[in-house]
N, C-alpha and C positions, 0 to 999 in steps of 0.2 A: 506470523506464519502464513503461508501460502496454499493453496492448493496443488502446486507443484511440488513441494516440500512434503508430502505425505506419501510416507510405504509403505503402500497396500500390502505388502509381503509382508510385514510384522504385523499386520492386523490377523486376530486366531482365523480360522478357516470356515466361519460360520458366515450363513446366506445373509442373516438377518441380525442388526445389532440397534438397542436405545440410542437413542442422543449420547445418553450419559455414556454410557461405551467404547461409543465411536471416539467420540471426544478425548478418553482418558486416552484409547489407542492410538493416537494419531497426535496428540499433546496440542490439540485445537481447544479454545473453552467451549464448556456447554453451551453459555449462549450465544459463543457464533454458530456452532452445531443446530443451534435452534433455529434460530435466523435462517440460516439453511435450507432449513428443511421449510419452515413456512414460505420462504421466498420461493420457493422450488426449485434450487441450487442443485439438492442430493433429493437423487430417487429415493422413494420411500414406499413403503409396504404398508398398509393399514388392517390391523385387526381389533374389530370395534372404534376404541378413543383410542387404541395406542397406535402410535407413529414407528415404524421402526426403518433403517437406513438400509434397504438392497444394495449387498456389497457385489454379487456379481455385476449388477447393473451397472454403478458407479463405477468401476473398473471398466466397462465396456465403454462408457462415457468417456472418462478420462483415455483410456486412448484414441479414441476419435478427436478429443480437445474440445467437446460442443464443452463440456462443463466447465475448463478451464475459460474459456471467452464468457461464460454467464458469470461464473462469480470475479475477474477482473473489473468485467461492467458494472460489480452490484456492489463493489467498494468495500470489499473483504466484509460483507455481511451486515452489514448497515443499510438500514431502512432509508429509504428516501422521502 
């Protein structure tokens, strides 16, 4: 799966969603979800150690396409 592939319109309508979440929503794995977020793919919200994915952001992103051109470059979530 892709990042073009993902409808943000069936994700619920909450600001803020886990890895594990996002992930189930969007039928991405958790650990490209992870990969993600530490590569810093998908904006993220921090409260204390938790990580959580800002969906208004990442929608504002994806239509601009910055985020779309960072995770083509970063090889669908793999570490280099």
């Amino acid at each position: 799966m892709d990042i073009d592939d993902i409808v943000l319109e069936d994700i619920p309508l909450e600001l803020l969603q886990t890895p594990a979440r996002f992930a189930r929503a969007t039928g991405l794995s958790e650990h490209v979800v992870r990969h993600w977020v530490a590569d810093g793919v998908l904006p993220t919200y921090r409260i204390g150690r938790r990580v959580l994915i800002n969906l208004p952001k990442l929608k504002q992103q994806l239509l601009n396409s910055a985020t779309k051109k960072k995770i083509l470059n970063n090889k669908k979530g793999v570490r280099k």
